[in-house]
C-alpha positions in Angstrom: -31.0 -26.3 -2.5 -27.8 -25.1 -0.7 -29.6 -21.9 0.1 -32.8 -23.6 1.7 -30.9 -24.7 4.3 -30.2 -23.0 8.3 -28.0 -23.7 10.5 -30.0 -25.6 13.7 -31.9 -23.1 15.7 -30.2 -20.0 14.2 -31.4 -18.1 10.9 -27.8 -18.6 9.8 -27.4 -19.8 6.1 -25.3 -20.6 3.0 -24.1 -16.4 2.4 -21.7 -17.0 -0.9 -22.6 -16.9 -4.3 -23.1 -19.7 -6.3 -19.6 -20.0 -7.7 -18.2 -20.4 -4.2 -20.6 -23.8 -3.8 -18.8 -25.0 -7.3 -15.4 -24.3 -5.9 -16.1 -25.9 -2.3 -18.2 -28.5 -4.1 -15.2 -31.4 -3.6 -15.5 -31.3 -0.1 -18.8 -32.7 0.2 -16.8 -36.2 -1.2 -14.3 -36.1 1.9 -15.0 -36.8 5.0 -15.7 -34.1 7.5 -12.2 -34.8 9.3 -10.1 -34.8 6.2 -11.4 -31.2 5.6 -11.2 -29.6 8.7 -7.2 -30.5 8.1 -7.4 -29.6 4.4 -9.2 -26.2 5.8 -6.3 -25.6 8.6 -3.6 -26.8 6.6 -4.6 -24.2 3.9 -5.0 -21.5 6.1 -1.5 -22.1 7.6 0.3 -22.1 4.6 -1.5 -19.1 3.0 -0.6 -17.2 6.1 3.0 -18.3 5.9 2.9 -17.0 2.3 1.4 -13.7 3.5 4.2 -12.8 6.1 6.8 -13.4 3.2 5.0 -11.4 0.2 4.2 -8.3 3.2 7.0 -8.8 5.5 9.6 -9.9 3.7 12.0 -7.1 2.6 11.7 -6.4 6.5 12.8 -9.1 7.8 15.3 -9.8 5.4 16.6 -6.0 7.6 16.3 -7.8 11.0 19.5 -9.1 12.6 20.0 -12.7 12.7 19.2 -16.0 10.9 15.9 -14.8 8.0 14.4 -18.7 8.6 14.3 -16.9 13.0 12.8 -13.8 11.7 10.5 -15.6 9.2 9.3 -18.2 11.9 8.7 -15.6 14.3 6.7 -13.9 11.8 4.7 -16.3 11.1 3.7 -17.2 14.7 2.9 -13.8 15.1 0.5 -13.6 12.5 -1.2 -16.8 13.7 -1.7 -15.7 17.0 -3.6 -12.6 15.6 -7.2 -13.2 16.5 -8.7 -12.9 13.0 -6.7 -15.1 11.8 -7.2 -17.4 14.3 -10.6 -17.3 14.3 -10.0 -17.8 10.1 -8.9 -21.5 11.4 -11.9 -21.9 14.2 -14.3 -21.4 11.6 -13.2 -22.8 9.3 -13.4 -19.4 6.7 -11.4 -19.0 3.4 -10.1 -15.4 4.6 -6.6 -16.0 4.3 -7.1 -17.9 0.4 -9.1 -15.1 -1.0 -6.3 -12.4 0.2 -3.7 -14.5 -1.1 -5.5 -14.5 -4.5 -5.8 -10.7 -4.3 -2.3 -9.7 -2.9 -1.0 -12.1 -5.3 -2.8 -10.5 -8.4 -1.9 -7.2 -6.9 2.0 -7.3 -6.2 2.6 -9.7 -9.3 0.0 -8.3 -11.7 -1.4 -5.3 -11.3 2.4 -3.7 -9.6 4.4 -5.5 -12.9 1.3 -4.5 -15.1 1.1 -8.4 -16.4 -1.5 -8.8 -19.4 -3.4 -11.3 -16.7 -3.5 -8.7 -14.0 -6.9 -8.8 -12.4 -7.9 -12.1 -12.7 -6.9 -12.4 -8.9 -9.2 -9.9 -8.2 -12.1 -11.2 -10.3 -11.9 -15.3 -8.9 -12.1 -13.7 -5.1 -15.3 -11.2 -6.5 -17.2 -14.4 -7.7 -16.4 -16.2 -4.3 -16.9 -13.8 -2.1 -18.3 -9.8 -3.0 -16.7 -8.0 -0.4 -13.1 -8.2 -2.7 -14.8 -6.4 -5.5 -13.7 -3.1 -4.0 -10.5 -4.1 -5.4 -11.9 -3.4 -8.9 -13.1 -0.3 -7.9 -9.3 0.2 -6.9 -8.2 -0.5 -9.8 -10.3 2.3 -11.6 -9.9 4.9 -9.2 -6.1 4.5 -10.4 -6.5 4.2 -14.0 -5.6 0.7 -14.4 -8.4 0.1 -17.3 -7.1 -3.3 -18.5 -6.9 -5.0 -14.9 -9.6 -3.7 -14.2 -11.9 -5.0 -17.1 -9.9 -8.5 -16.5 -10.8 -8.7 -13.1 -15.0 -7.6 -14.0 -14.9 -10.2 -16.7 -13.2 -12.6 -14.7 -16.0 -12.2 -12.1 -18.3 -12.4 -14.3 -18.1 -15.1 -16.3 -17.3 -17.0 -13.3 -20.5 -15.9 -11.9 -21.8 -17.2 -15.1 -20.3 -20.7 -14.9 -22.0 -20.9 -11.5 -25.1 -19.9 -12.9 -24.7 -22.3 -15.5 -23.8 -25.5 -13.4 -26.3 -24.3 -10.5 -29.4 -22.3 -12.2 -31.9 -22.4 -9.8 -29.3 -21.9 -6.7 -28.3 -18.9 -8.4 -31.3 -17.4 -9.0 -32.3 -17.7 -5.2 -29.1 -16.4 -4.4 -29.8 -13.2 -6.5 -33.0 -12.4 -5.7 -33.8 -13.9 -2.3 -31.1 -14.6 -0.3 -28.6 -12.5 -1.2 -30.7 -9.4 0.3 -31.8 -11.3 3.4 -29.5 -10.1 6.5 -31.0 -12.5 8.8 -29.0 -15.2 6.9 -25.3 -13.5 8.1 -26.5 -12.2 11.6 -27.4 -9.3 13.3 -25.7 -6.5 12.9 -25.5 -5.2 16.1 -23.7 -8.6 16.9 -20.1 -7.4 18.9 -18.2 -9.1 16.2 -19.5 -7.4 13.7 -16.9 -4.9 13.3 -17.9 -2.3 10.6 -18.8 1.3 10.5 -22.4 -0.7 10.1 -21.8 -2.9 13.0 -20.9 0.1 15.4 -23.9 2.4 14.2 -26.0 -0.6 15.0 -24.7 -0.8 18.8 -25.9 2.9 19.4 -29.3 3.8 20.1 -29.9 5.3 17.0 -32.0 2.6 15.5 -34.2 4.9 13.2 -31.8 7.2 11.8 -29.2 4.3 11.8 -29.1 3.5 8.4 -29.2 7.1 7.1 -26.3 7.5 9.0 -24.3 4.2 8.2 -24.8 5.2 4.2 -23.4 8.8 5.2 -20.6 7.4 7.0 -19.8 5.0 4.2 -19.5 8.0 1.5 -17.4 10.1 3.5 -15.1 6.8 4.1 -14.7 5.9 0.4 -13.9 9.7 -0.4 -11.1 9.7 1.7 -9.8 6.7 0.3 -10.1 7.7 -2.9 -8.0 10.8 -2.4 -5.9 8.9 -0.5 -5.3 6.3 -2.7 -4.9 8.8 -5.8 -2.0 10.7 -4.4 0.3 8.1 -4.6 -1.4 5.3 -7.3 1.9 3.8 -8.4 2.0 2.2 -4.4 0.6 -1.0 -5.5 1.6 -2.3 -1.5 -0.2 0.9 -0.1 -2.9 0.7 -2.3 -3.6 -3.2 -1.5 -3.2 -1.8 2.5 -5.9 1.1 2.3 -8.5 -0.6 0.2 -8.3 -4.1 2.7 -8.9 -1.2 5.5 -11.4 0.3 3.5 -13.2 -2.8 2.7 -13.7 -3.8 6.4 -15.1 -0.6 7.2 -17.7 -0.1 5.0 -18.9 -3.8 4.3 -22.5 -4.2 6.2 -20.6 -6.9 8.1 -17.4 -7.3 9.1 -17.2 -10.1 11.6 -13.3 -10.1 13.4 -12.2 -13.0 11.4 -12.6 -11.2 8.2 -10.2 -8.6 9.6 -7.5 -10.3 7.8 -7.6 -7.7 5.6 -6.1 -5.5 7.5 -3.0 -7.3 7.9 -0.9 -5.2 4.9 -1.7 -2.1 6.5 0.0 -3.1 9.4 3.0 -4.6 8.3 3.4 -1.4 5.9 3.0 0.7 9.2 6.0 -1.2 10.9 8.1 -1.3 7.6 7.9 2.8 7.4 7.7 3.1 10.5 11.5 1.4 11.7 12.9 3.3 8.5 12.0 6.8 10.2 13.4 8.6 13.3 10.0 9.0 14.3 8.0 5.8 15.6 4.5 6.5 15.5 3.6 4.5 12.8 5.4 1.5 14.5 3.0 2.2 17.8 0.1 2.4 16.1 0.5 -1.1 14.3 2.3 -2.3 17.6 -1.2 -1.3 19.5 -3.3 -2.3 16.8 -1.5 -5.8 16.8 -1.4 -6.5 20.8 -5.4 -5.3 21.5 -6.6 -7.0 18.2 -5.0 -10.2 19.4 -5.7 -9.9 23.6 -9.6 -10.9 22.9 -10.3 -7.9 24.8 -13.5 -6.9 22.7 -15.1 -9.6 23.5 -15.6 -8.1 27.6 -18.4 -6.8 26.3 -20.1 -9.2 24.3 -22.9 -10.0 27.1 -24.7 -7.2 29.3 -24.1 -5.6 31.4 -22.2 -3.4 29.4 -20.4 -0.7 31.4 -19.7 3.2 29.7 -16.1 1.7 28.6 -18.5 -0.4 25.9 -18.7 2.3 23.2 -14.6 1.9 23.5 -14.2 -1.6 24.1 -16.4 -3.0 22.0 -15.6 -1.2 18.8 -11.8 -1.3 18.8 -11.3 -3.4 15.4 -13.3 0.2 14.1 -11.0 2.8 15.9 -8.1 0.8 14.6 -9.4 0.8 11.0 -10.0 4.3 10.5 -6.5 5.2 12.0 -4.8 2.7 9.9 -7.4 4.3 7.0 -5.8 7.7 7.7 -2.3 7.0 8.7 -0.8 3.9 6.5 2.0 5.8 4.7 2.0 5.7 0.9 5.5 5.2 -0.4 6.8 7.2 -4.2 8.6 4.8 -5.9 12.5 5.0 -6.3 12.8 7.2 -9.5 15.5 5.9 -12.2 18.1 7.3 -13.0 19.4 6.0 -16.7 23.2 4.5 -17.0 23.5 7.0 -20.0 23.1 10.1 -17.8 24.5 8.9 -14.7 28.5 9.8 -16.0 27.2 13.1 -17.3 25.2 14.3 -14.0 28.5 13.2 -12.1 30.9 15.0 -14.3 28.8 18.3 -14.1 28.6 18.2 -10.4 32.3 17.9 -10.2 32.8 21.0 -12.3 30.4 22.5 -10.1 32.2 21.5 -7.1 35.8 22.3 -8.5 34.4 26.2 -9.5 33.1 26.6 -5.8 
């Protein structure tokens, strides 16, 4: 059983549910060599296709050649260290986002009947992307989101069905077993979790972690409520969100919060005011210098509380400052002649 086995010498195991074993089940046929370049190639290419869906109105705005700007881009986003360790690891970080951003700028933003299917393949892979469904009710957006929960389930179903006994040691054993993802106080675990877990708070910690996780999806919700037609900002705040309150976020799943930052940068360069543009600038440059990582062994000067939790710091800014954007309202061809004729008149009288 998939589940019955560790890694050697570590309590590290299988962590995904069963449907994720069915969908990674062909690589057990290839040779280890042929996936690792399956794996990278994957990872490149979903990356590449990232940078365009986020970045691309901006850098369609940049002066010279798009194919500079794009390439560019996409070295930049490379370079940043959770994606980089995405490729070391071999993770499927970059595919799952693709499937939600995907569902979410081409589905859910155009209100297609198959919106939240996305959603619902990357919740049977992985659980952490089901707060995208909770999105998707906090804004109202009933169909998607009873595609995306029956798209999850009856995938989870299909696992169940192909691997029974897998998946009922998956749901009641190992599932709940945290030695099998690592210890949270691990530097590279970097959730609100993971940084409660580095203080020495170790009896009240969890008391305070579930605190800190309410007060983190309230302000998300409100946030993401002012402005639900921002399908962009909404798929920003609730990849921010989902790193923060997840039990464990290691770096490479930061991936996530890759829209918040290009939607920081985009706003930012359209305003006189570059704040926005710092803190993504900031948040891009210390997230990719490895500088966390100081203080992975002891000793661990005062600086630690700082150093080591910078993925966290980041988070909850980009949690509080990524700008939502109203969209453009329209104005019909009908009117148009009739609002311009009226504010001639009004013109002509003054």
């Amino acid at each position: 059983m998939v589940y019955d086995w560790l890694r050697p010498g570590t309590p590290y195991g299988f962590t995904y549910p069963p449907f994720a074993g069915l969908v990674m089940s062909p690589m057990a046929m290839l040779p280890f060599g042929a996936v690792v370049v399956i794996a990278v190639i994957a990872t490149v290419l979903t990356t590449a296709l990232l940078v365009w869906w986020f970045a691309g109105p901006l850098l369609k705005r940049m002066p010279g050649p798009l194919w500079f700007a794009f390439g560019v881009a996409c070295c930049a986003a490379l370079v940043f260290e959770p994606v980089r360790e995405t490729i070391t690891f071999g993770q499927v970080n970059t595919l799952l986002l693709t499937l939600v951003a995907g569902d979410m700028l081409f589905g859910v933003a155009r209100g297609r009947r198959w919106a939240g299917a996305g959603i619902g393949l990357a919740t049977a892979i992985k659980l952490t992307p089901g707060v995208f469904i909770l999105y998707l009710l906090i804004t109202k957006r009933w169909r998607a989101a009873g595609v995306a929960t029956g798209t999850a389930a009856a995938a989870t179903l299909l696992g169940g069905a192909v691997f029974p006994n897998e998946s009922r040691e998956f749901w009641t054993s190992a599932l709940w077993d945290t030695n099998r993802v690592g210890v949270l106080s691990f530097l590279s675990n970097q959730s609100e979790r993971g940084f409660l877990a580095r203080l020495p708070i170790a009896q009240v910690e969890s008391k305070v972690w579930l605190a800190c996780v309410l007060v983190t999806l309230a302000f998300w919700i409100y946030r993401v409520r002012t402005e639900p037609a921002d399908v962009m900002g909404g798929l920003a705040l609730t990849g921010v969100v989902g790193c923060l309150v997840s039990p464990v976020t290691w770096i490479h799943h930061c991936v996530w919060l890759m829209p918040a930052l290009v939607r920081c940068v985009d706003t930012g360069l359209s305003r006189p005011d570059r704040r926005l543009v710092y803190l993504a600038g900031s948040a891009y440059l210390l997230m990719t210098s490895h500088l966390a990582w100081l203080w992975e062994k002891g000793p661990r000067p005062p600086l630690y509380i700082l150093g080591g939790n910078i993925y966290v710091y980041f988070s909850l800014a980009l949690l509080a400052w990524t700008p939502l954007v109203a969209p453009r309202p329209l104005t019909r061809p009908d009117t148009a002649p009739a609002e311009m004729s009226a504010a001639c008149q009004r013109s002509g009288a003054g």
